[in-house]
C-alpha positions in Angstrom: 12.0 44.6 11.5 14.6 42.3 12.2 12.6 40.0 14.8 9.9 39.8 11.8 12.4 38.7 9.3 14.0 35.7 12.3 10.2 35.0 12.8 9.5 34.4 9.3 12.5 32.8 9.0 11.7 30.3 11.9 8.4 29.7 10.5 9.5 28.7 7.0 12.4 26.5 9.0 9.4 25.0 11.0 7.0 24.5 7.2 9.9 22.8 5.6 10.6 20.4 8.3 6.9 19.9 8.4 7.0 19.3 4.6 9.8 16.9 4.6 8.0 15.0 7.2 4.8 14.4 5.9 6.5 13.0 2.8 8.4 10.5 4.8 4.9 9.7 6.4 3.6 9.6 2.3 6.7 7.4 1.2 6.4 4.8 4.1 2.4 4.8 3.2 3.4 3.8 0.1 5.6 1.3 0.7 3.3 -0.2 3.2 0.0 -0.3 1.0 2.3 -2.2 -2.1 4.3 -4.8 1.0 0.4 -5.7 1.7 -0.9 -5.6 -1.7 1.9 -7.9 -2.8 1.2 -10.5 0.1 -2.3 -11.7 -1.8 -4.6 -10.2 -4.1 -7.2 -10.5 -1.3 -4.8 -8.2 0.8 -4.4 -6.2 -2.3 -8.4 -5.7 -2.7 -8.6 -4.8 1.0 -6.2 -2.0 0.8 -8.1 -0.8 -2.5 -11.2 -0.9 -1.0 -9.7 1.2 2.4 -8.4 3.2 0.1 -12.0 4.1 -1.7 -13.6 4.5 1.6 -11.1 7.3 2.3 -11.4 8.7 -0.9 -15.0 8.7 -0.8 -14.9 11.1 2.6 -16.6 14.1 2.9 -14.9 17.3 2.8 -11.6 15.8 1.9 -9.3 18.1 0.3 -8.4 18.2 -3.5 -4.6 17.2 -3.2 -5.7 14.3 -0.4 -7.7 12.8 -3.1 -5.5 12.8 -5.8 -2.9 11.6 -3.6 -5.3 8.6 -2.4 -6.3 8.2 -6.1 -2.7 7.7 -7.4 -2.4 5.3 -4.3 -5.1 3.3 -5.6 -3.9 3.5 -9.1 -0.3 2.5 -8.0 -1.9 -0.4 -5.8 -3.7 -2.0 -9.1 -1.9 -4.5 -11.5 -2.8 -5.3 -14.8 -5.6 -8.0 -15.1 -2.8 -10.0 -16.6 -1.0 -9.7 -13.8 -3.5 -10.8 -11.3 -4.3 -13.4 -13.6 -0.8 -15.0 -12.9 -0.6 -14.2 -9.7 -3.9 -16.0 -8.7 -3.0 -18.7 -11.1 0.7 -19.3 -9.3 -1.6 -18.8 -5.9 -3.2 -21.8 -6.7 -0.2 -23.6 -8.0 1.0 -23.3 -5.2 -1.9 -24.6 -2.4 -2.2 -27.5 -4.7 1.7 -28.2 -4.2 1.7 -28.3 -0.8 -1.9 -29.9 -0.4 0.0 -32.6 -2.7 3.1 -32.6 -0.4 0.4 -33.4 2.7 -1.0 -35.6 1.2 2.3 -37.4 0.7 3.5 -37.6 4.2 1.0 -40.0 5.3 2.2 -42.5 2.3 6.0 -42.2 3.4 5.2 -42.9 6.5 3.6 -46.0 6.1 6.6 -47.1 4.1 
């Protein structure tokens, strides 16, 4: 009796560790998928549509895809959002495609 209760002991040791590392795995997943998403929305749609694809699998399990699905949804801003963020995109190309074309001028002067 007592070598059943150490085994199930060792095997809810062995679950919890196993537990506690795929959440690590989830958190750094996270954090990866929003680090890309922030670098451009064209990163940002990438991800979102890798994300889809793996949603979309077949015979994926119920907690995998709402896990994936709240991914996604985490990954998505506002249409506002994007909105600025393309706009300051922009902004920013035509500041430094304003700066180049600058050089050329201060150099002939």
């Amino acid at each position: 009796m007592q070598q059943t209760v150490a085994l199930a002991e060792k095997d809810s040791l062995r679950i919890r560790n196993l537990q506690e590392e795929v959440q690590a795995c989830l958190a750094l997943n996270r954090a990866m998928l929003q680090a890309l998403a922030a670098m451009s929305p064209m990163v940002g749609a990438a991800a979102d549509i890798a994300l889809e694809e793996e949603a979309e699998r077949e015979a994926l399990p119920e907690r995998a895809a709402r896990i994936i699905e709240q991914a996604r949804q985490d990954l998505q801003c506002s249409p506002a959002e994007a909105r600025r963020t393309r706009l300051l995109e922009r902004a920013l190309i035509g500041a430094a495609e304003a700066m180049a074309d600058e050089e050329p001028q201060r150099r002939r002067a």
